[in-house]
N, C-alpha and C positions, 0 to 999 in steps of 0.2 A: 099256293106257289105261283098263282098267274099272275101276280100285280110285284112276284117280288124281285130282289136285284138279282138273283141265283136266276128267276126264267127271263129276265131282261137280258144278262149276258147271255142264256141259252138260245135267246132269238137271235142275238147279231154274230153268236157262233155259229149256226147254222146258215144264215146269210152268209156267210164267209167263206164256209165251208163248200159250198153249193152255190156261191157264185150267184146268189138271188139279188134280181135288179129290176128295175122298169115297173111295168105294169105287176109284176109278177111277184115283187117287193111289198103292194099295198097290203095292208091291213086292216082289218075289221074292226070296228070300234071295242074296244075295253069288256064294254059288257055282252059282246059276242061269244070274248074266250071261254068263261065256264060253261057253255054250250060247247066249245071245240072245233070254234071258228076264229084263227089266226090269223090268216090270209083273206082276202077275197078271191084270189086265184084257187082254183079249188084242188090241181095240181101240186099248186106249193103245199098249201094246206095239210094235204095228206102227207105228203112227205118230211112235213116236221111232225104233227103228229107222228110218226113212226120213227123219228129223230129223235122228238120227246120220251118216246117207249123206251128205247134203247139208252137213254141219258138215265134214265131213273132205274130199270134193270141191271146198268151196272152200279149207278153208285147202294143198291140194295147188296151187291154182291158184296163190294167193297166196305159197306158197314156190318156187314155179317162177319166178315174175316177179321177186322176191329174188335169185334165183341169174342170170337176165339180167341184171338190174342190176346185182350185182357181175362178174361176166363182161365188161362194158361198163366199168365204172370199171378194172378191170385192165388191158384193154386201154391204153384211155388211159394208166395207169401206165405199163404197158412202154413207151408213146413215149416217155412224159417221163424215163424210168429210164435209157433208151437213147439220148436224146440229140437224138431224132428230131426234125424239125418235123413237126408235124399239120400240111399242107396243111387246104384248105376243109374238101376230099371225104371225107376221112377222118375229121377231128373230127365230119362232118356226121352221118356214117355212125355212130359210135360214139353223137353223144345219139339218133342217131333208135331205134338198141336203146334205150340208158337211155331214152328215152320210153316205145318198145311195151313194155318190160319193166314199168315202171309202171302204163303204161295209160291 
């Protein structure tokens, strides 16, 4: 992920966000990052690392909810594929995933 356009816009959102400028803006050369050196400032440094953490813990969160919610629509398919009737109980059962899945 270090070289690619997903942590390119993640560095100039974090600049952005945090107001990062000056001295405090440089950067380590290229093949510092898979060491864990982004910065030269060692301030900034951590505190995107820790920006980083939090960028990837949610979007882990948000593909997890993606994959109940297709998990959930599948379901459903296989009744309708199968023939099935959904009773109440089951279709009920099935949005109440696709909801917790979304959230």
């Amino acid at each position: 992920m270090l070289k690619t356009q997903e942590h390119i816009d993640l560095v100039a959102m974090f600049e952005g966000d945090y107001k990062i400028a000056g001295s405090r803006a440089e950067k380590e050369n290229k093949d510092m990052w898979p060491k864990g050196y982004i910065y030269k400032h060692s301030d900034t440094n951590n505190l995107f690392v820790a920006y980083r953490r939090g960028y990837a813990f949610a979007k882990s969160i948000a593909i997890g909810q993606q994959r109940n919610l297709l998990d959930a629509c599948k379901s459903m398919l296989e009744y309708i594929e199968n023939g099935d009737i959904l009773d109440n109980s089951t279709a009920n059962e099935i949005l109440d995933a696709a909801r917790a899945a979304i959230g």
